[in-house]
VMD Tcl script that builds the backbone (N, CA, C; Angstrom):
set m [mol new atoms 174]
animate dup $m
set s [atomselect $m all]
$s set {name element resname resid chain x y z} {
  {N N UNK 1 A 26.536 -29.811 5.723}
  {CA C UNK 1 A 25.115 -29.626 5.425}
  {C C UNK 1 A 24.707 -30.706 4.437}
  {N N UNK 2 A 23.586 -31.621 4.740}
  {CA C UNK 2 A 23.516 -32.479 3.665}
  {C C UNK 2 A 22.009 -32.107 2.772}
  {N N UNK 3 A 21.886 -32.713 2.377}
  {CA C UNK 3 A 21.100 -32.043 0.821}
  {C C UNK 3 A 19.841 -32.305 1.404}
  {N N UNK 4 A 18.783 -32.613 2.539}
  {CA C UNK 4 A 18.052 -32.700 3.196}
  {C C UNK 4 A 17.689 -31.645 3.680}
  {N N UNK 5 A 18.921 -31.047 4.274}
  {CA C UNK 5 A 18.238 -29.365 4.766}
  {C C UNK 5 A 18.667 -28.709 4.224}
  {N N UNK 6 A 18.854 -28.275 2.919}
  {CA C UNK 6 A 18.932 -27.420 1.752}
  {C C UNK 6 A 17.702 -27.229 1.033}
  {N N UNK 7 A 17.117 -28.828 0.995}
  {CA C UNK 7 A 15.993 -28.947 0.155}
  {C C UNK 7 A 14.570 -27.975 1.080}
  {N N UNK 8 A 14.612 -28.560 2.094}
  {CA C UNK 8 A 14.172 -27.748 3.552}
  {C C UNK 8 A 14.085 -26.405 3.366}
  {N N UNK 9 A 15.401 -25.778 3.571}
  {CA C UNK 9 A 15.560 -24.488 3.565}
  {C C UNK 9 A 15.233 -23.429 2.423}
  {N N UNK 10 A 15.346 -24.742 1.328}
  {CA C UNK 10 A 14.708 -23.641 -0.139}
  {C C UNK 10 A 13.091 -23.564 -0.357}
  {N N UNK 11 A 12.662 -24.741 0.382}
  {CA C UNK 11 A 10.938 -25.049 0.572}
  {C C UNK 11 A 10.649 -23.762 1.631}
  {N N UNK 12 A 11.140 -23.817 2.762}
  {CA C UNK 12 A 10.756 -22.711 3.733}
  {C C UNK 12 A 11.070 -21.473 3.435}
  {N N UNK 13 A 12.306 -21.091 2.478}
  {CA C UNK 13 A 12.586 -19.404 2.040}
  {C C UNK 13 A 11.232 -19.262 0.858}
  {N N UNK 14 A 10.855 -20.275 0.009}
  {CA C UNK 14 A 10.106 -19.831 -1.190}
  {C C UNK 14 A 8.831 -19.959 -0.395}
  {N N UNK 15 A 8.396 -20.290 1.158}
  {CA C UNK 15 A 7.062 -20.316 1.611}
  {C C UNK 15 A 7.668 -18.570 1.975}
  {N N UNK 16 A 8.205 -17.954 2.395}
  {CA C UNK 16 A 8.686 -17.106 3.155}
  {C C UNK 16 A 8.310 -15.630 2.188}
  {N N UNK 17 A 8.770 -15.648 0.850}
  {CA C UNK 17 A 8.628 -15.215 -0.392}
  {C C UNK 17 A 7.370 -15.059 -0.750}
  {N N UNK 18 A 6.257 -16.312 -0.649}
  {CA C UNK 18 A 5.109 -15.836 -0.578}
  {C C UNK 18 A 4.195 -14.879 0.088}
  {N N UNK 19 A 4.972 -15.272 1.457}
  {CA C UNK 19 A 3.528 -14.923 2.230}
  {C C UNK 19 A 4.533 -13.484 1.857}
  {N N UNK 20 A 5.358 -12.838 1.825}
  {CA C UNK 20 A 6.017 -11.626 1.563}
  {C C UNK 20 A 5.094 -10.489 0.452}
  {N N UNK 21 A 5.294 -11.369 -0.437}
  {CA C UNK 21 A 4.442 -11.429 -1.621}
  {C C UNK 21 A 2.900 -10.716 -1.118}
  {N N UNK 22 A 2.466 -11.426 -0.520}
  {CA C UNK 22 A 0.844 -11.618 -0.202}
  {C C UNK 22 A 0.827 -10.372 0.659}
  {N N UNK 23 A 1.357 -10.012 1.579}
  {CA C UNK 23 A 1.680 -8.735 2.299}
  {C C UNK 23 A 1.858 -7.701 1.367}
  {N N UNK 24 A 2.856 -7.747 0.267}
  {CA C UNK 24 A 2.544 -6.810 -0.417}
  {C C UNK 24 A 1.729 -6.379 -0.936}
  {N N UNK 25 A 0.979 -7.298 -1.619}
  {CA C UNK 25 A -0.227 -6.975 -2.348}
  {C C UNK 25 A -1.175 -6.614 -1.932}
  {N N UNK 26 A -1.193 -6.728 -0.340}
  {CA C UNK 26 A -2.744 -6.107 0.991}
  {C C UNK 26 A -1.941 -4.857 0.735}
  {N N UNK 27 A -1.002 -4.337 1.095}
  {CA C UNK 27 A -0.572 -3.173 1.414}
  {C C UNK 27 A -0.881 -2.367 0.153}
  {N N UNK 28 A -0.566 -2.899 -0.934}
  {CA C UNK 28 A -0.592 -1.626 -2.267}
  {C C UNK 28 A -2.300 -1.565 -2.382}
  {N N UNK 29 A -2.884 -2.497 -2.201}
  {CA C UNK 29 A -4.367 -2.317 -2.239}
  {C C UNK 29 A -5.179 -1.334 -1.072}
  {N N UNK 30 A -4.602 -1.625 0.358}
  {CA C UNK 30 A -4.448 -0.288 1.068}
  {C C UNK 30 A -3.850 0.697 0.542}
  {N N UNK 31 A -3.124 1.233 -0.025}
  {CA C UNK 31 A -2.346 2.370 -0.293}
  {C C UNK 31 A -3.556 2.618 -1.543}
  {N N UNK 32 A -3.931 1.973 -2.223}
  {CA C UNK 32 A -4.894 2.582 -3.193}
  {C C UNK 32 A -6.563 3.278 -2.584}
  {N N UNK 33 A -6.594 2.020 -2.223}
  {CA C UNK 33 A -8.131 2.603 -1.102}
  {C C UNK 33 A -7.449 3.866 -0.281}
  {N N UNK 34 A -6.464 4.150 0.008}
  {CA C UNK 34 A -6.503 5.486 1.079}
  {C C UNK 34 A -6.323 6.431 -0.509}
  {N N UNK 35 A -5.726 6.556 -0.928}
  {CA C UNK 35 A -5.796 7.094 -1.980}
  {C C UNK 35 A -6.914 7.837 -2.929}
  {N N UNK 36 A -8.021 6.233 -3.071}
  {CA C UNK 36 A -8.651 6.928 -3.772}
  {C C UNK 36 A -9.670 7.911 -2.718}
  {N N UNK 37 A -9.830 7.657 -1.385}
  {CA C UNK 37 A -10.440 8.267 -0.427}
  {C C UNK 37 A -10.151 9.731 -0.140}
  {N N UNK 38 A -9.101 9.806 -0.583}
  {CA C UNK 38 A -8.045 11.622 -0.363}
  {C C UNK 38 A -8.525 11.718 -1.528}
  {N N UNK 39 A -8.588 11.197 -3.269}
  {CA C UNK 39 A -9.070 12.424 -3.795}
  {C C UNK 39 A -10.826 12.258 -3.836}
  {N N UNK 40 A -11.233 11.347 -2.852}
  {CA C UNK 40 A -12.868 11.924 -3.295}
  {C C UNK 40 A -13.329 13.039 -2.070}
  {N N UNK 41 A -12.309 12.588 -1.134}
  {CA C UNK 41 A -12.311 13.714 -0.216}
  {C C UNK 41 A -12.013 15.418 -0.574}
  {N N UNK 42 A -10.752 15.129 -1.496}
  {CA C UNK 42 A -10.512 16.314 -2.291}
  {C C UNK 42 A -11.716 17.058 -3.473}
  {N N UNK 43 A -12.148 16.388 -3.811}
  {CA C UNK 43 A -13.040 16.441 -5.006}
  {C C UNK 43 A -14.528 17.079 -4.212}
  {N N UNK 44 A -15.032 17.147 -3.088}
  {CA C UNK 44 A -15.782 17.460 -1.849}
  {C C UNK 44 A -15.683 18.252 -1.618}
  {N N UNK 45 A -14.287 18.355 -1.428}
  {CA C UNK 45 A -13.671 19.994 -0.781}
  {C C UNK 45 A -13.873 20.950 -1.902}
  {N N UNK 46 A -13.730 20.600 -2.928}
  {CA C UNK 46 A -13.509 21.622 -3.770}
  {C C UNK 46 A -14.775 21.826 -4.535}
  {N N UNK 47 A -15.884 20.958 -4.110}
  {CA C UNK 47 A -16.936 21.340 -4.891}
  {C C UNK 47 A -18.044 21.897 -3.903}
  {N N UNK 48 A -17.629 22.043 -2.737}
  {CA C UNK 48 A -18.079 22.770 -1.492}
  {C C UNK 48 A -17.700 24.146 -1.911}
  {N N UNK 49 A -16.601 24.202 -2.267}
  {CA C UNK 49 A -15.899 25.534 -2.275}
  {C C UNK 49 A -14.965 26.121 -0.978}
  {N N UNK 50 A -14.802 25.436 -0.081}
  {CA C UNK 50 A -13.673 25.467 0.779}
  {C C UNK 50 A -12.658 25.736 0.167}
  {N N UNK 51 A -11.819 26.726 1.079}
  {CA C UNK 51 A -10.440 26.526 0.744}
  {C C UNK 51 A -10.071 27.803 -0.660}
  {N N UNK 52 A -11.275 28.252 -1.394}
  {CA C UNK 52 A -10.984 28.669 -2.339}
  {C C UNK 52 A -10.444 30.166 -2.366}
  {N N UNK 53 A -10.923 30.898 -1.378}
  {CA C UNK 53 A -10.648 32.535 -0.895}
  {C C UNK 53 A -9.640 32.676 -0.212}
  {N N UNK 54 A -9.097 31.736 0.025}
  {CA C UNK 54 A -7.957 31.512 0.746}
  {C C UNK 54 A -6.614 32.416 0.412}
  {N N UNK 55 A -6.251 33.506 0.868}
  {CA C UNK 55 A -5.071 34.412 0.708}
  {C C UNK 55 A -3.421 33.344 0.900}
  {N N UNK 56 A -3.169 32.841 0.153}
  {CA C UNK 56 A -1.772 32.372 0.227}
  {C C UNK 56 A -0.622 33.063 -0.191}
  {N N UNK 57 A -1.016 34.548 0.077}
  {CA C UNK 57 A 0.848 35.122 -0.276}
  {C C UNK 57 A 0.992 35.693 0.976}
  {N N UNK 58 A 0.378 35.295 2.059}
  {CA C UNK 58 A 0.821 36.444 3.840}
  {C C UNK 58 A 1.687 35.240 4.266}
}
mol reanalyze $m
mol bondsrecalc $m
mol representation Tube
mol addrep $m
């Protein structure tokens, strides 16, 4: 292997790392937007009053 495609291969793993990177950061920003959507959804529900008479010991 000569030091040509090393140099190569460390340029293309640290492009690789990025875009990795960049994926993550869409995803946790999705995971927050669904998030905050369940509790305003929750926060709806409960100021409707759904859900509240609800027998949970049968």
């Amino acid at each position: 292997m000569d030091v040509s495609s090393v140099v190569t291969s460390t340029a293309s793993m640290a492009g690789t790392v990025r875009q990795l990177q960049s994926i993550n950061k869409m995803q946790m920003e999705i995971m927050k937007s669904l998030a905050d959507s369940q509790a305003q959804i929750a926060d709806m529900v409960q100021a409707s009053g759904i859900g509240q008479n609800i027998d949970t010991r049968a």
